[in-house]
mmCIF file of the C-alpha atoms, coordinates in Angstrom:
data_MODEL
# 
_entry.id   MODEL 
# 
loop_
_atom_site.group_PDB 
_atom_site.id 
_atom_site.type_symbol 
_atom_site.label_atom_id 
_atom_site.label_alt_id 
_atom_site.label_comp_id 
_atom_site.label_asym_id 
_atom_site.label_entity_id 
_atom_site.label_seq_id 
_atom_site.pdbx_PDB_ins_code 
_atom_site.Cartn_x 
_atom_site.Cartn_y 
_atom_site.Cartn_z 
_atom_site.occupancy 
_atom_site.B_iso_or_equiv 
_atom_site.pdbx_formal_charge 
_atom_site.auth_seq_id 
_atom_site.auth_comp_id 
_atom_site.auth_asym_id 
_atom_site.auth_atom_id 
_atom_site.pdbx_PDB_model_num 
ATOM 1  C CA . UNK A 1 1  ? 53.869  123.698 67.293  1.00 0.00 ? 1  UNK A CA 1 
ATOM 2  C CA . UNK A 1 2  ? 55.241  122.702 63.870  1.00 0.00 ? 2  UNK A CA 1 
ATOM 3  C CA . UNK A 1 3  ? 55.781  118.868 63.185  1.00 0.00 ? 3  UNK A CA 1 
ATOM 4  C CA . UNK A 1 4  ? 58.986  119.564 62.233  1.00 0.00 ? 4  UNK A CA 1 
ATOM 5  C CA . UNK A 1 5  ? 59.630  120.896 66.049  1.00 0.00 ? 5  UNK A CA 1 
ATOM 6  C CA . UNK A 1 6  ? 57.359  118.057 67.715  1.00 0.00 ? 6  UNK A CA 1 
ATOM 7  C CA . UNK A 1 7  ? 59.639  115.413 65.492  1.00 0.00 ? 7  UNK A CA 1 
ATOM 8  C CA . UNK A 1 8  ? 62.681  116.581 67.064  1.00 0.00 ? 8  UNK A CA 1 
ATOM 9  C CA . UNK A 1 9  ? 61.770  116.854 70.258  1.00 0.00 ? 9  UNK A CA 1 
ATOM 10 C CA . UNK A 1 10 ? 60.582  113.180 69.658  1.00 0.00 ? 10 UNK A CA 1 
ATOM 11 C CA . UNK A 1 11 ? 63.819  112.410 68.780  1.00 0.00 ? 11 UNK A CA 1 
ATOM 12 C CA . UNK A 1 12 ? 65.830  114.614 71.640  1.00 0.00 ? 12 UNK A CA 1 
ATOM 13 C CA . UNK A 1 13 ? 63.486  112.499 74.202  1.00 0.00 ? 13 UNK A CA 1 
ATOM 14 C CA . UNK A 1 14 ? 64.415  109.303 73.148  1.00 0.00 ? 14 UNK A CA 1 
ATOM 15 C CA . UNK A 1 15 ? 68.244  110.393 73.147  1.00 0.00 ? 15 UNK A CA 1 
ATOM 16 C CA . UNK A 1 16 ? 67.685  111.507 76.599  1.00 0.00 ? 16 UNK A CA 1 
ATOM 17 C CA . UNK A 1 17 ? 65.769  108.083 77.337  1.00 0.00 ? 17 UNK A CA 1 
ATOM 18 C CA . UNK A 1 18 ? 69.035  106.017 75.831  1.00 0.00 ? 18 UNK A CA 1 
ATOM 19 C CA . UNK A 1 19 ? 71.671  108.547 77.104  1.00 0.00 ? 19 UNK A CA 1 
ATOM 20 C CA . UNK A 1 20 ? 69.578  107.326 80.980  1.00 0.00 ? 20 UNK A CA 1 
ATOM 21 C CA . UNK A 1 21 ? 69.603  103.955 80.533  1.00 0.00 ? 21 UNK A CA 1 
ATOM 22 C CA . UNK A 1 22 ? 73.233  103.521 79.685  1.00 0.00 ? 22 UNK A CA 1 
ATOM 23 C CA . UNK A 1 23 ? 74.103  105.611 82.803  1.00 0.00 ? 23 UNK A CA 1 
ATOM 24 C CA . UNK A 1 24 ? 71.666  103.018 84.614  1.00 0.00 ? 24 UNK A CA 1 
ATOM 25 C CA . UNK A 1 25 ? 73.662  100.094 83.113  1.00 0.00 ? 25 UNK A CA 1 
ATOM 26 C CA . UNK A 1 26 ? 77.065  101.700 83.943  1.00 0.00 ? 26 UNK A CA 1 
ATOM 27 C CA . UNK A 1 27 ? 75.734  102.316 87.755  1.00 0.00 ? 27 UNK A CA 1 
ATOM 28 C CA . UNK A 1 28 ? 73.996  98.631  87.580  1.00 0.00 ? 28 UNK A CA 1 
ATOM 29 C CA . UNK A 1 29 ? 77.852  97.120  87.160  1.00 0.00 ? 29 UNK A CA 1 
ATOM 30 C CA . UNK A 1 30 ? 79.206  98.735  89.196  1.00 0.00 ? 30 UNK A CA 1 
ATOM 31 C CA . UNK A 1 31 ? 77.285  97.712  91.949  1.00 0.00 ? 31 UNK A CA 1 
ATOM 32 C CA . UNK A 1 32 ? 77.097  94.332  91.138  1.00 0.00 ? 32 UNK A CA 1 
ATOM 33 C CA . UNK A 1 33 ? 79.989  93.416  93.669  1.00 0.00 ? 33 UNK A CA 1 
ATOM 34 C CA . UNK A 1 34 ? 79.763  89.903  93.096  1.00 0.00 ? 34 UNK A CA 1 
ATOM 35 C CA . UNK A 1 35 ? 79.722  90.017  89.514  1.00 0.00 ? 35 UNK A CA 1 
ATOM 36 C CA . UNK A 1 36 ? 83.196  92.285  89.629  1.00 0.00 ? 36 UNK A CA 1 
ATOM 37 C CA . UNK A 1 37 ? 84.826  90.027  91.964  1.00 0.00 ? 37 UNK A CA 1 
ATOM 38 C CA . UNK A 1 38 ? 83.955  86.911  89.975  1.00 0.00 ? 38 UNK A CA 1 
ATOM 39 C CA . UNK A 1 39 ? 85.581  88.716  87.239  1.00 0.00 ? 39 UNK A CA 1 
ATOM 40 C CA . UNK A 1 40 ? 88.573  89.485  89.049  1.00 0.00 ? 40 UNK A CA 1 
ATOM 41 C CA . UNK A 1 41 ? 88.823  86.119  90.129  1.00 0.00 ? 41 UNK A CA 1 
ATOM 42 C CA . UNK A 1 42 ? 89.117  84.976  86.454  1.00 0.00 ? 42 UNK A CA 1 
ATOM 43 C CA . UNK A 1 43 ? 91.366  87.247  85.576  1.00 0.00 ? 43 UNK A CA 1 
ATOM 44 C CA . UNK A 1 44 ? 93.590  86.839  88.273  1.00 0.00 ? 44 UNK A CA 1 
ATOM 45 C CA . UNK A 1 45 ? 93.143  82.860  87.575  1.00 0.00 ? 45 UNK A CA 1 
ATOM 46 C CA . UNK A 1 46 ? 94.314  83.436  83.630  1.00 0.00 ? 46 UNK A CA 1 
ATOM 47 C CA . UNK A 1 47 ? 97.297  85.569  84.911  1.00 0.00 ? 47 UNK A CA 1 
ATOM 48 C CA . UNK A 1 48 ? 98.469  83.157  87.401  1.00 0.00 ? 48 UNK A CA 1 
ATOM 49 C CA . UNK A 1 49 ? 98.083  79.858  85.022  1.00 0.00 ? 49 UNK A CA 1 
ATOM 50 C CA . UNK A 1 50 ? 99.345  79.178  81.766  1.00 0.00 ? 50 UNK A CA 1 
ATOM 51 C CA . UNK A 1 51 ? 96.970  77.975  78.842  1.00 0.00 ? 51 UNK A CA 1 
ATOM 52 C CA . UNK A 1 52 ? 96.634  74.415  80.164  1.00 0.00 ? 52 UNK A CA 1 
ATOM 53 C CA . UNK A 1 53 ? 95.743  75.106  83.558  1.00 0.00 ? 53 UNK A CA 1 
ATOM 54 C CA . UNK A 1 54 ? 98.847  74.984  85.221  1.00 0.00 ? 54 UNK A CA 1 
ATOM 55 C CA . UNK A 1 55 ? 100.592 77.189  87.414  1.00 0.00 ? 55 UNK A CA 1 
ATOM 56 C CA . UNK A 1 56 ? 103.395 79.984  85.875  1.00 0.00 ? 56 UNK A CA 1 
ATOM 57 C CA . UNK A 1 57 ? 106.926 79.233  86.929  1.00 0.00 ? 57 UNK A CA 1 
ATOM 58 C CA . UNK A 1 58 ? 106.946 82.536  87.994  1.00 0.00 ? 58 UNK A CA 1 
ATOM 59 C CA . UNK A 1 59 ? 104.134 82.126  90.563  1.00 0.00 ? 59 UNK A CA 1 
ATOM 60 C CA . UNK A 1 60 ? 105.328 78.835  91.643  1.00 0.00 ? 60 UNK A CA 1 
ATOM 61 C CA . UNK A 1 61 ? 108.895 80.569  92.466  1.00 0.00 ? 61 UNK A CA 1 
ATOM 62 C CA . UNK A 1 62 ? 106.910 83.518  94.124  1.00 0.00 ? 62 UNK A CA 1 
ATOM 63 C CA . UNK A 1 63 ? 105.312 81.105  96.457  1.00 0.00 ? 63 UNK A CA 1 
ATOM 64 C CA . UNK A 1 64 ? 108.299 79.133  97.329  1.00 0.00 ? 64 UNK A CA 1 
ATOM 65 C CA . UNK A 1 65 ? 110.044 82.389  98.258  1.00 0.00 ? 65 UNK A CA 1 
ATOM 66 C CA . UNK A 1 66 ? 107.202 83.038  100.552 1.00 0.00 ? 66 UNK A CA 1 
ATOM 67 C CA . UNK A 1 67 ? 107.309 79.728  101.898 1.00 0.00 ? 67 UNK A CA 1 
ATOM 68 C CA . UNK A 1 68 ? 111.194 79.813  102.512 1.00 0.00 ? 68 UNK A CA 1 
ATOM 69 C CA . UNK A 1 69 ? 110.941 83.349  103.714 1.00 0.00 ? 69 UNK A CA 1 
ATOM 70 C CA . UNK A 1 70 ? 107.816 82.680  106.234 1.00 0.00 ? 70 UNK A CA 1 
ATOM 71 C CA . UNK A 1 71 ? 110.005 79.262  107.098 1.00 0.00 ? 71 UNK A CA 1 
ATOM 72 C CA . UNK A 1 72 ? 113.253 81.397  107.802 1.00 0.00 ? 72 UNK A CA 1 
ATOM 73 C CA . UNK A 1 73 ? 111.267 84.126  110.089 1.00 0.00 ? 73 UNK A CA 1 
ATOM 74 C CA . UNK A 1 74 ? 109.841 81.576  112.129 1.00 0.00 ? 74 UNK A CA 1 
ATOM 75 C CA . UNK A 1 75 ? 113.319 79.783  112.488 1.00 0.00 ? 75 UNK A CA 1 
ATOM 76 C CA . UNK A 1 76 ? 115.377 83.199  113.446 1.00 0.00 ? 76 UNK A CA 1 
ATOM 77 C CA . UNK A 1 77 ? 112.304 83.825  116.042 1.00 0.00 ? 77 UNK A CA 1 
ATOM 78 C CA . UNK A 1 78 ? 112.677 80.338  117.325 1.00 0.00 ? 78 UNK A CA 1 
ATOM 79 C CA . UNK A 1 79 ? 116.047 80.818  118.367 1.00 0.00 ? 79 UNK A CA 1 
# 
């Protein structure tokens, strides 16, 4: 074999060795479930509060719906 032929099929190797262990880091994350639900915890955290840590009025009114809602069932089922 020429060098010119061993070179690249040096080189095809070791893209075949990175183009591997990039799959193997995709298929590492996503099994990592508690990684991914830590994650979605913080994100869901950041949607729900506004920059100092407080809760969005729009959450806060989403709950108290809930709250008068689940309030109201149990009241009409009550009766």
């Amino acid at each position: 074999m020429s060098d010119t032929t061993i070179a690249a099929k040096e080189r095809e190797v070791e893209r075949n060795r990175e183009q591997l262990a990039d799959t193997v880091d995709a298929l590492q994350a996503k099994l990592d479930v508690k990684t991914r639900a830590q994650a979605k915890l913080q994100e869901t955290k950041e949607r729900a509060t506004t920059d100092d840590g407080k809760p969005r009025p729009a959450v806060l009114a989403g709950a108290a719906a809930v709250v008068v809602a689940v309030a109201g069932l149990v009241w009409w089922r009550s009766r």
